[in-house]
N, C-alpha and C positions, 0 to 999 in steps of 0.2 A: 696139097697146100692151098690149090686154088680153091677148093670147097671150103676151107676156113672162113678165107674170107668172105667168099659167099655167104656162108651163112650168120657170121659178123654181119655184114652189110645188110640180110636181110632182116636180123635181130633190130641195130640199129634204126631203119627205115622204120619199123613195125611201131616200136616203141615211141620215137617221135610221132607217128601217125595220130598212137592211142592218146598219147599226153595234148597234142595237139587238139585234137576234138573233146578234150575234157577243159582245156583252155580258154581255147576262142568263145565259148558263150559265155562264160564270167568277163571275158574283155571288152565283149560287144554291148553286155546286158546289164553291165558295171553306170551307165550313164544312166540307164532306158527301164529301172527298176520301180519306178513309179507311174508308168505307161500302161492305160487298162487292157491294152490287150497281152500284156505280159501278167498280169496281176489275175487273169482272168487264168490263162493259160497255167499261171503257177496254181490258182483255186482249183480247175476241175482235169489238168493231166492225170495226176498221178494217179486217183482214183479211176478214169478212163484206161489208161493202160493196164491197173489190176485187174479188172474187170475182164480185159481182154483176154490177159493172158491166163485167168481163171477159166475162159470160155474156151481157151486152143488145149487148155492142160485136159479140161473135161471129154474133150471131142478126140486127142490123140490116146489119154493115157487110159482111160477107161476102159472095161471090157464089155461093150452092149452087147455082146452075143451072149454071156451066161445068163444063166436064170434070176442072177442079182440085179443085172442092168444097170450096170457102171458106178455101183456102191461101193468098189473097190477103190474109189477116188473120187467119188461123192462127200465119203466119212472122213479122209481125211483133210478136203477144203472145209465143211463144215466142222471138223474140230480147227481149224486154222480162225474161221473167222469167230468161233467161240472164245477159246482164249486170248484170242485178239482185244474181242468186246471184255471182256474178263479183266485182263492182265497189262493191257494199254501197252504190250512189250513187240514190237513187229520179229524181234531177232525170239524168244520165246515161242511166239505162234509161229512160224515158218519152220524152228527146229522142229516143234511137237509136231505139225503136219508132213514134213519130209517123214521123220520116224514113225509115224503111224502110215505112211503110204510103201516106204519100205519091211515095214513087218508083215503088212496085209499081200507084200508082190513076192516076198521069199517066201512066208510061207504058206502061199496058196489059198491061205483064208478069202473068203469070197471071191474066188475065179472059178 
């Protein structure tokens, strides 16, 4: 019985934690939306962190050891950032590249 609660309570904690840090910056930033360093911040983030995390996806999920040399997750960022320019759709480009990165890793093609 006492592991219920436990894990009730840790649920609970968890959930306030996540809502909480999706919160507080709309309550902080709610005044301060016309301030250049937020203006700035909102202009060149998001593109900074895509970039980033295109550069951790390419460096972990790639195989530089085949004879392909990491074309196996090469093809699919560049069909992401093609239909992107293409289709103007982020939820589009992101399904086509997930599914072209998952048919090239099940079935072997270029590994």
């Amino acid at each position: 019985m006492d592991e219920q609660y436990y894990l009730a309570a840790f649920i609970a904690v968890s959930a306030l934690a996540t809502f909480a840090t999706r919160v507080v910056p709309f309550l902080f930033f709610e005044r301060h939306t016309e301030h250049p360093l937020v203006q700035h911040i909102g202009r060149y983030l998001p593109a900074a962190v895509m970039a980033l995390l295109a550069i951790i996806f390419l460096q972990r999920s790639a195989n530089w050891q085949s004879g392909f040399l990491g074309l196996d997750a090469l093809i699919p960022g560049l069909l992401v950032v093609i239909v992107h320019l293409w289709r103007r759709n982020a939820l589009l480009s992101i399904a086509l590249g997930t599914a072209a990165y998952m048919i090239i890793q099940q079935t072997g093609w270029l590994l």
